[in-house]
N, CA, C and O atoms as a CHARMM CRD file, in Angstrom:
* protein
*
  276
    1    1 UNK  N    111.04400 262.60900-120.84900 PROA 1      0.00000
    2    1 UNK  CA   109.77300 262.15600-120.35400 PROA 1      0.00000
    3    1 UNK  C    109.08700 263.34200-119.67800 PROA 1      0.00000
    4    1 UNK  O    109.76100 263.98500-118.87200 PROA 1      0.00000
    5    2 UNK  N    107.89800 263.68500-119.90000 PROA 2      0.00000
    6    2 UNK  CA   107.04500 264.48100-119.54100 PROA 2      0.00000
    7    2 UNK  C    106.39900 264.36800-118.20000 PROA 2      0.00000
    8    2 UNK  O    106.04500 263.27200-117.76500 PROA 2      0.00000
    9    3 UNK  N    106.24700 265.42300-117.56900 PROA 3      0.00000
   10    3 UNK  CA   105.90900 265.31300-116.10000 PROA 3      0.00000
   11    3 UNK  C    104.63600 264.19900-115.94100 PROA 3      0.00000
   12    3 UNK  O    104.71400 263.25800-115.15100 PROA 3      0.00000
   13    4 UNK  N    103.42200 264.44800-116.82800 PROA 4      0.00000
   14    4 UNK  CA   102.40600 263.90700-117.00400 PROA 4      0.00000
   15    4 UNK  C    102.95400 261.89800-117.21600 PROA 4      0.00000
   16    4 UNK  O    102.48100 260.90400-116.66600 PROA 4      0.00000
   17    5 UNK  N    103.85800 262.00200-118.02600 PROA 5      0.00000
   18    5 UNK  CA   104.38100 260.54000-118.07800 PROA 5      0.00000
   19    5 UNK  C    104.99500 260.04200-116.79500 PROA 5      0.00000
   20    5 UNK  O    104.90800 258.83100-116.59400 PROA 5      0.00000
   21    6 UNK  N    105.43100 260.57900-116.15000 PROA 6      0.00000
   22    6 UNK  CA   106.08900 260.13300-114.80800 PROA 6      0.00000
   23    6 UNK  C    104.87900 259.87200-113.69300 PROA 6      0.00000
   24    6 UNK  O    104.77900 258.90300-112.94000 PROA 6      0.00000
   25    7 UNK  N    103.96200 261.05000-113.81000 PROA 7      0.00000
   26    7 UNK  CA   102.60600 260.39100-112.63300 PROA 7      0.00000
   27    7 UNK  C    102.53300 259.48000-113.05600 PROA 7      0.00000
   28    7 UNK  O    102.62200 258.48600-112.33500 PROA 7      0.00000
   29    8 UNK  N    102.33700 259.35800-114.41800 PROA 8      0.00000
   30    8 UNK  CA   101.48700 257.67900-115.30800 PROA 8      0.00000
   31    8 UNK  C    101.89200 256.51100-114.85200 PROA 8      0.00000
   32    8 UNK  O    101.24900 255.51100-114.53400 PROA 8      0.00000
   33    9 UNK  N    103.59400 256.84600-114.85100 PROA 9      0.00000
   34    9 UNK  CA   104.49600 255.60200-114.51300 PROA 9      0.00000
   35    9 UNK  C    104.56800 255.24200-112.84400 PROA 9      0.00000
   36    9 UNK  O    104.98500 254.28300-112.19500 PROA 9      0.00000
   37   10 UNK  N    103.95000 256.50100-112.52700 PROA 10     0.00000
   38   10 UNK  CA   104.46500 256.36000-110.52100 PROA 10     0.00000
   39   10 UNK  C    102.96900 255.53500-110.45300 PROA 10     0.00000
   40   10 UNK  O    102.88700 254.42200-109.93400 PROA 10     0.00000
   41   11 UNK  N    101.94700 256.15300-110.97600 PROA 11     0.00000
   42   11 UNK  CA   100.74200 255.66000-110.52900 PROA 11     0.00000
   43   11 UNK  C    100.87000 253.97000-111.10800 PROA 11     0.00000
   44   11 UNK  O    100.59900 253.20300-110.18400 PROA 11     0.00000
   45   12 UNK  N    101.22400 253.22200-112.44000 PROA 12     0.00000
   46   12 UNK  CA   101.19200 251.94200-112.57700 PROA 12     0.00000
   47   12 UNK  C    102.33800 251.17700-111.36000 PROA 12     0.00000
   48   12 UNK  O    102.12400 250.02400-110.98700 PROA 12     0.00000
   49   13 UNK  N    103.26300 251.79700-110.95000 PROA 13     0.00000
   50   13 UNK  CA   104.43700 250.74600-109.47900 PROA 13     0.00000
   51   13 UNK  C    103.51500 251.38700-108.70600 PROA 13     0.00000
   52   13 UNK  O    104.22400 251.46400-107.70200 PROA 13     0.00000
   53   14 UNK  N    102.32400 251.99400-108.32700 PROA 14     0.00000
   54   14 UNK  CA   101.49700 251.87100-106.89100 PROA 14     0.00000
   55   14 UNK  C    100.72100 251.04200-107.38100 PROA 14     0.00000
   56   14 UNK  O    100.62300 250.14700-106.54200 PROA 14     0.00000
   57   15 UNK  N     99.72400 250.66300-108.79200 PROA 15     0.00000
   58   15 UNK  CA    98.64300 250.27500-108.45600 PROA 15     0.00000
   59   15 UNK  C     99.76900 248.39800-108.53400 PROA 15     0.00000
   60   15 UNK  O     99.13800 247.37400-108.27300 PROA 15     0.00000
   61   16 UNK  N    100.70800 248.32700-108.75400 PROA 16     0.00000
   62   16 UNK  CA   101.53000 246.81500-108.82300 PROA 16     0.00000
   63   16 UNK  C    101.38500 246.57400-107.44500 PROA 16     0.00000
   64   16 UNK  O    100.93400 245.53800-106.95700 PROA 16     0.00000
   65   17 UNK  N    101.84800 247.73000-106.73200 PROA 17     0.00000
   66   17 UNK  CA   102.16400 247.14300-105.25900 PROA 17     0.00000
   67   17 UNK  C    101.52900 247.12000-104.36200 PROA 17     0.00000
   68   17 UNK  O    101.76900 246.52600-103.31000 PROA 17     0.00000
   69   18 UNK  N    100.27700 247.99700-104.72400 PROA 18     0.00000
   70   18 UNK  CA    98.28200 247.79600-103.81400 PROA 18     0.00000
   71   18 UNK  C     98.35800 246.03500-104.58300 PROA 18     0.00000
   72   18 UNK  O     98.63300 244.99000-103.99300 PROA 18     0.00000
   73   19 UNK  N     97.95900 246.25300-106.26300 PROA 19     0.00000
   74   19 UNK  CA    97.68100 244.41100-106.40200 PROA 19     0.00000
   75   19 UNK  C     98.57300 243.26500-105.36200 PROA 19     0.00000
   76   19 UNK  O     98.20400 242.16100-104.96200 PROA 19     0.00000
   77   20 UNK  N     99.69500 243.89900-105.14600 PROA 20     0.00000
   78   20 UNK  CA   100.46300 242.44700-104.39600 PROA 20     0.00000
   79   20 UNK  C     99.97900 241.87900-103.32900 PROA 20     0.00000
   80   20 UNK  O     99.90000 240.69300-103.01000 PROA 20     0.00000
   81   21 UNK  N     99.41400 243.59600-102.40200 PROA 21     0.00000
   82   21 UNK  CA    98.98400 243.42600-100.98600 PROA 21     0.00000
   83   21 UNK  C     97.46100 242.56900-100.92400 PROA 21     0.00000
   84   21 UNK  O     96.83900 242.03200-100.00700 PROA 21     0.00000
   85   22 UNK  N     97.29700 242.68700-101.92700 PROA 22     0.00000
   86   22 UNK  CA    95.79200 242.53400-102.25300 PROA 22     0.00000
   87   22 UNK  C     95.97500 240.75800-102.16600 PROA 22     0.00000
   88   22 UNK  O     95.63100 240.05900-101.21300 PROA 22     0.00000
   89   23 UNK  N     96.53500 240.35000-103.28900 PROA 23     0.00000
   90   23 UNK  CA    96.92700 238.62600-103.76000 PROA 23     0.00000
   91   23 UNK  C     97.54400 238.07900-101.99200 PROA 23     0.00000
   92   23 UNK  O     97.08800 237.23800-101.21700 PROA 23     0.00000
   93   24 UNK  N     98.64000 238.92900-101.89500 PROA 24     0.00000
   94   24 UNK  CA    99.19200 238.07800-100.48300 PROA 24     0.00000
   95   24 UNK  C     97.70500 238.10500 -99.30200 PROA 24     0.00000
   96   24 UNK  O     97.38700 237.12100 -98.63500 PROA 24     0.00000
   97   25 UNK  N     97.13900 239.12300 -99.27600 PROA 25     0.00000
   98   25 UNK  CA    96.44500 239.25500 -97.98800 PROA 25     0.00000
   99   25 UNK  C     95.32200 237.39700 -98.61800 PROA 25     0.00000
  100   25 UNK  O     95.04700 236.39100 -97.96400 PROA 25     0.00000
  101   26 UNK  N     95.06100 237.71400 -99.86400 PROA 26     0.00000
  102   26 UNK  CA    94.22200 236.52000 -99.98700 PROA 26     0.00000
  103   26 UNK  C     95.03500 235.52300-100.01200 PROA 26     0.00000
  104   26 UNK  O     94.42500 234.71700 -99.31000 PROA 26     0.00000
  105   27 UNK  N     96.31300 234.84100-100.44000 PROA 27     0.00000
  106   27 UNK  CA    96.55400 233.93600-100.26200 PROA 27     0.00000
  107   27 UNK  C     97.45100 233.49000 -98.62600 PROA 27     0.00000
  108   27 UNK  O     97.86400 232.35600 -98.37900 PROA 27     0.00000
  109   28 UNK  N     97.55800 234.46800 -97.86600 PROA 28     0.00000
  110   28 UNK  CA    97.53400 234.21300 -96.67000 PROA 28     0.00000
  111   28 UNK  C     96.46900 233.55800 -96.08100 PROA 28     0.00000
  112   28 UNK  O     96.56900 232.54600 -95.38700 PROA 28     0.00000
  113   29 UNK  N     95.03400 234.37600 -96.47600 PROA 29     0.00000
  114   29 UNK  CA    94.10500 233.75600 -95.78400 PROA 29     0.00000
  115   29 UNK  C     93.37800 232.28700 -95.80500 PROA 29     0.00000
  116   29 UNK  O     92.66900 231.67600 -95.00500 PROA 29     0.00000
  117   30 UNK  N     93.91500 232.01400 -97.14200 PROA 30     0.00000
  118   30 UNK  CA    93.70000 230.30400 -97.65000 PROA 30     0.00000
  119   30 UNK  C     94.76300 229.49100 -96.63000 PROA 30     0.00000
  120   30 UNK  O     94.35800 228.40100 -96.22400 PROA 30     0.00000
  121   31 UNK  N     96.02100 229.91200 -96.21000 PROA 31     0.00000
  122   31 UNK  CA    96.74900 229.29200 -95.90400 PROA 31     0.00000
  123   31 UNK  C     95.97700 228.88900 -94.24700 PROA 31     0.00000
  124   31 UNK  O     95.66700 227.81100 -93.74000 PROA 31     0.00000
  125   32 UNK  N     95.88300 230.16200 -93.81700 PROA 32     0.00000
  126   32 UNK  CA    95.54900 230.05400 -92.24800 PROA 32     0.00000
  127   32 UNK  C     94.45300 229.35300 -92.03900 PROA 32     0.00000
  128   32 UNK  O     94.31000 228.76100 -90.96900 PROA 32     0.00000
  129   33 UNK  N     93.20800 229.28700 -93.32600 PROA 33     0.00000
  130   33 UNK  CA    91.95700 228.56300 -92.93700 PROA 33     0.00000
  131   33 UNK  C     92.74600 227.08600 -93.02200 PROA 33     0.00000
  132   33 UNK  O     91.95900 226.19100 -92.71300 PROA 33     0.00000
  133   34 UNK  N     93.86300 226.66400 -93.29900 PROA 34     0.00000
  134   34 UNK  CA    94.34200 225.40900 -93.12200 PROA 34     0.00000
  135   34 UNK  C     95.12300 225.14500 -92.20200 PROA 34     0.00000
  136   34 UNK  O     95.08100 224.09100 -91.56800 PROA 34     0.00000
  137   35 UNK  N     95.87000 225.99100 -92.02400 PROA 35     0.00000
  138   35 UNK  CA    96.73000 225.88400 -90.91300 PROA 35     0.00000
  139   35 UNK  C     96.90600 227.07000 -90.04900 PROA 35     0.00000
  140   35 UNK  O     97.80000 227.89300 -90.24400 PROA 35     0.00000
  141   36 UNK  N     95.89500 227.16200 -88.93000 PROA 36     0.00000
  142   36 UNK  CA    95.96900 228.61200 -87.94300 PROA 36     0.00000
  143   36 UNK  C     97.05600 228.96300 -87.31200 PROA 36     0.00000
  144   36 UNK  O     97.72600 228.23100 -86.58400 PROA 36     0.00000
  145   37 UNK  N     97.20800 229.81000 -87.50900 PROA 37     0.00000
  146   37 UNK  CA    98.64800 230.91400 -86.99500 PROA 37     0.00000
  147   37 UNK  C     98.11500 231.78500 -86.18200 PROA 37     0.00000
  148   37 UNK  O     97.00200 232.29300 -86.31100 PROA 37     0.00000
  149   38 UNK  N     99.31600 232.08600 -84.85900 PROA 38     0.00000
  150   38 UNK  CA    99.24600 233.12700 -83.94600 PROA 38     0.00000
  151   38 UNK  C     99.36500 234.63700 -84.89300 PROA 38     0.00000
  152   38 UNK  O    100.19900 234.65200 -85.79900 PROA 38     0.00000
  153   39 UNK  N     98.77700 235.49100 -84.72400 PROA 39     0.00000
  154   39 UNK  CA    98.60600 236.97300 -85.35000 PROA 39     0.00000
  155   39 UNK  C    100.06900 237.49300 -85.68900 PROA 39     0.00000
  156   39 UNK  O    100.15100 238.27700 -86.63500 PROA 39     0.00000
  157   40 UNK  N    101.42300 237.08300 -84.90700 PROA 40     0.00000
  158   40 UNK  CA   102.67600 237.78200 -84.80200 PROA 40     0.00000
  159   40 UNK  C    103.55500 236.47900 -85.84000 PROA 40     0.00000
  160   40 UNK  O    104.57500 236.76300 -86.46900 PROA 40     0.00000
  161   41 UNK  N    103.14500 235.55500 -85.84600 PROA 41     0.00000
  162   41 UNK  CA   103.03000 234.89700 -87.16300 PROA 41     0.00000
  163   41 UNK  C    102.68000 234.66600 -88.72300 PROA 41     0.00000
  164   41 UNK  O    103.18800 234.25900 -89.76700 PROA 41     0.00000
  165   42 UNK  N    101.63600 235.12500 -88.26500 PROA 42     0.00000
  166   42 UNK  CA   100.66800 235.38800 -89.53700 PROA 42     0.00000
  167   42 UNK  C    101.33800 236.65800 -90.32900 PROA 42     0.00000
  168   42 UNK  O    101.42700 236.70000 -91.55600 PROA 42     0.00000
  169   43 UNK  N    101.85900 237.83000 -89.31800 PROA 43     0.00000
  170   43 UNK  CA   101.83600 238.97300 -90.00000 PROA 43     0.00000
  171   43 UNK  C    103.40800 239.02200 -90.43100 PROA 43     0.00000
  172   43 UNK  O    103.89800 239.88700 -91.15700 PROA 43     0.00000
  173   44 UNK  N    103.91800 238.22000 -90.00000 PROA 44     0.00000
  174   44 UNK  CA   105.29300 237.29800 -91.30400 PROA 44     0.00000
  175   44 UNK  C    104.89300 236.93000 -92.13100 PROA 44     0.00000
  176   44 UNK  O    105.14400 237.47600 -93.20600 PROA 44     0.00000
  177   45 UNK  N    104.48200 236.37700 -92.09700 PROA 45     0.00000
  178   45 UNK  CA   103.89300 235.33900 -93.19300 PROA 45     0.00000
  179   45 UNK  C    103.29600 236.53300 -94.36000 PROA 45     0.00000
  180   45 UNK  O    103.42800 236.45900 -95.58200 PROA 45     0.00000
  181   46 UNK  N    102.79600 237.33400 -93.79200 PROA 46     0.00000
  182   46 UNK  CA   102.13200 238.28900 -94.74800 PROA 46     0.00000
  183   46 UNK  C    103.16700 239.05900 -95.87500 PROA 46     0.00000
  184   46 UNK  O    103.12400 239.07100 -97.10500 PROA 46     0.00000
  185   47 UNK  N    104.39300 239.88200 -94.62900 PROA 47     0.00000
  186   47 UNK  CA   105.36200 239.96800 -95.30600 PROA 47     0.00000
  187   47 UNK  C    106.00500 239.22800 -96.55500 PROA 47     0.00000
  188   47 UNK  O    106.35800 239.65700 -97.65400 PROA 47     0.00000
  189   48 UNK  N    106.02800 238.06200 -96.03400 PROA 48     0.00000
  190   48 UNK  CA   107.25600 237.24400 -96.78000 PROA 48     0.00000
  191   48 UNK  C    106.24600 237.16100 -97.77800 PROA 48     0.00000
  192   48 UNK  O    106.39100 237.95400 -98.70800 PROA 48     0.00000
  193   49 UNK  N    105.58100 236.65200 -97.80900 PROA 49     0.00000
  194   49 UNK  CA   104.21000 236.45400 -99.14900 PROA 49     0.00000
  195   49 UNK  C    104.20800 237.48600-100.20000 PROA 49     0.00000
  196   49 UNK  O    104.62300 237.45300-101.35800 PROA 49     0.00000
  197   50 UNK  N    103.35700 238.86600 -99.17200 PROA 50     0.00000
  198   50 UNK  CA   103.96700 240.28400 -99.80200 PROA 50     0.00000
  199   50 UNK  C    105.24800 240.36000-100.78300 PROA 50     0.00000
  200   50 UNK  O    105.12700 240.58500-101.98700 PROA 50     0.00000
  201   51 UNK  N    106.43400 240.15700-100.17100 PROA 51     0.00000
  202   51 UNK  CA   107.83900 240.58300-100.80600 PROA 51     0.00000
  203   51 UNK  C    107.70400 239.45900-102.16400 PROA 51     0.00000
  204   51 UNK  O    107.86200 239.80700-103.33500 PROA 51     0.00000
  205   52 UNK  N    107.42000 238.23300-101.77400 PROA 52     0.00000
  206   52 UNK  CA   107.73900 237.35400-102.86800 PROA 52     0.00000
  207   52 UNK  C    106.89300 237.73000-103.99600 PROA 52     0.00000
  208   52 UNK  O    107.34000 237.81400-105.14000 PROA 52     0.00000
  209   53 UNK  N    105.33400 238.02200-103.60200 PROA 53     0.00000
  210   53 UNK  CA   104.81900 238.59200-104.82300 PROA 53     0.00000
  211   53 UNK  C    104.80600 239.74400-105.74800 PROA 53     0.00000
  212   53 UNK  O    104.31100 239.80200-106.87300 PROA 53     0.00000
  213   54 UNK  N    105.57000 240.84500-104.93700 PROA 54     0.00000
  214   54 UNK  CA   105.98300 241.99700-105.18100 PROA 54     0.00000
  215   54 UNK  C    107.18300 241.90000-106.12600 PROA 54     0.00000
  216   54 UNK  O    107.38100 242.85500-106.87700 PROA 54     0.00000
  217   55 UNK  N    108.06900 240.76100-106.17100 PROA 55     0.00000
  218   55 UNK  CA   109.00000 240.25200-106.73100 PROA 55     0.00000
  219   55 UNK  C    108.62700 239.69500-108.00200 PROA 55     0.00000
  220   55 UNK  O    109.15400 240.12900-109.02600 PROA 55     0.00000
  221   56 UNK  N    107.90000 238.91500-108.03200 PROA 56     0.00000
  222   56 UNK  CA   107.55500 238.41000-108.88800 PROA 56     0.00000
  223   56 UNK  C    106.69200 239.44200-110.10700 PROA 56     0.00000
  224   56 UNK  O    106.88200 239.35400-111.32000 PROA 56     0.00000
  225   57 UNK  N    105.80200 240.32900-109.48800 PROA 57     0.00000
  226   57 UNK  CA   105.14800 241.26400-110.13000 PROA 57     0.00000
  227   57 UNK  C    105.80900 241.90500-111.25100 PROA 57     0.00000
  228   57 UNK  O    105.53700 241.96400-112.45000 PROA 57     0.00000
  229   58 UNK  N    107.25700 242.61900-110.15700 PROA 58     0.00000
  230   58 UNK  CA   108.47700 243.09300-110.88500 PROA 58     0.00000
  231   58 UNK  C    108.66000 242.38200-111.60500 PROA 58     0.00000
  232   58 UNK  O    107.94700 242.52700-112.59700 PROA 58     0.00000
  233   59 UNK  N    109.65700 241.18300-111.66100 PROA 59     0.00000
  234   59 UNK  CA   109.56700 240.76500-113.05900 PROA 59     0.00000
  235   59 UNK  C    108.87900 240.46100-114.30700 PROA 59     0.00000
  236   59 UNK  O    109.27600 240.29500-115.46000 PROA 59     0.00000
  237   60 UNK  N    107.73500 240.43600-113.74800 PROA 60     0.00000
  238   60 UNK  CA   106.74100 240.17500-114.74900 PROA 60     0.00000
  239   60 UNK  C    106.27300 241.11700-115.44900 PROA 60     0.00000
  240   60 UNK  O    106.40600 241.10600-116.67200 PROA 60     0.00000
  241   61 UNK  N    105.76500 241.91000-114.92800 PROA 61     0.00000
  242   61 UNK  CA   104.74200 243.36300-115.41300 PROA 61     0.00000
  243   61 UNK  C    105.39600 244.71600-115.74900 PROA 61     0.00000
  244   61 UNK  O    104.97800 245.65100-116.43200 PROA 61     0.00000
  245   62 UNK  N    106.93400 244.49100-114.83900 PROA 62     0.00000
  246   62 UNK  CA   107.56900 245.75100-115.39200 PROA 62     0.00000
  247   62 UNK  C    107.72800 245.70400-117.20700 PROA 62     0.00000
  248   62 UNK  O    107.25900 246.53300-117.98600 PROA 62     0.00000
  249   63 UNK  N    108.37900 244.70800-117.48600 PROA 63     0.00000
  250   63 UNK  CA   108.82800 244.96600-118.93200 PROA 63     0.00000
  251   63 UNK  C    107.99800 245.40500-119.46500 PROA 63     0.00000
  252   63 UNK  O    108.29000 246.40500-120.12100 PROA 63     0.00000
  253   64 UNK  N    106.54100 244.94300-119.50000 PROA 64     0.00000
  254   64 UNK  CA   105.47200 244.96400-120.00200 PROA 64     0.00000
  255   64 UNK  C    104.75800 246.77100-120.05800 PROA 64     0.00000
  256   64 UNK  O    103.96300 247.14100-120.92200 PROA 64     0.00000
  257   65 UNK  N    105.29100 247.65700-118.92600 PROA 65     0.00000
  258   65 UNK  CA   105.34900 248.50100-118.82500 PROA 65     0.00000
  259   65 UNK  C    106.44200 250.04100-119.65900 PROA 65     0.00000
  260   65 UNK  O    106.36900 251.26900-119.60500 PROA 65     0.00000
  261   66 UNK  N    107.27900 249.12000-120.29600 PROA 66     0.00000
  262   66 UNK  CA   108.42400 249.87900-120.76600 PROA 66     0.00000
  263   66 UNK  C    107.85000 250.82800-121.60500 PROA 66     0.00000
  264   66 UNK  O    108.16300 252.01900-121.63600 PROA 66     0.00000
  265   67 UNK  N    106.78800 250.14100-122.45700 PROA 67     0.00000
  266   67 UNK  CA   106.37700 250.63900-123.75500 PROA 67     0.00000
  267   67 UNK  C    105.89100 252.31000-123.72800 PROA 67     0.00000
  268   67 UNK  O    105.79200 253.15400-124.61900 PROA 67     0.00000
  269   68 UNK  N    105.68600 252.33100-122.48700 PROA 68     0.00000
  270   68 UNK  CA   105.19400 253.48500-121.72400 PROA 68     0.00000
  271   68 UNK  C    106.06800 254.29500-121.62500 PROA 68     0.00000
  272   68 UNK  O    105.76400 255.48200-121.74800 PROA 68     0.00000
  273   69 UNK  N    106.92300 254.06000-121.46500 PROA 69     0.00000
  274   69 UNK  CA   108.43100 255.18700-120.62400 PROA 69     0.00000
  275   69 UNK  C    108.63400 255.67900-122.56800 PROA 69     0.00000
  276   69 UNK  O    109.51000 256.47100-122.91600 PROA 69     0.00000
């Protein structure tokens, strides 16, 4: 694999894991307009949201990525 292929591949697992932060920060915020959370709460909540979608991403989008490598 070529140096140029490896940015390619580093740059698609950043732009996966900007999209995750992106989806959790919004579906956090649906949650809280329903049910308000203290800030040291919320920013669990962000986490755990974060990780699960970051998880899920992985499974999903990596394979989809192979074709590349």
């Amino acid at each position: 694999m070529s140096f140029r292929e490896k940015i390619s591949v580093l740059g698609m697992y950043l732009a996966l894991l900007a999209g995750s932060m992106t989806y959790s920060v919004i579906i956090v915020w649906c949650f809280v307009q329903v049910i308000p959370l203290e800030v040291v709460h919320r920013r669990i909540l962000v986490g755990v949201v974060y990780l699960f979608v970051v998880v899920l991403a992985v499974r999903f989008y990596i394979p989809k990525f192979r074709k590349y490598w």
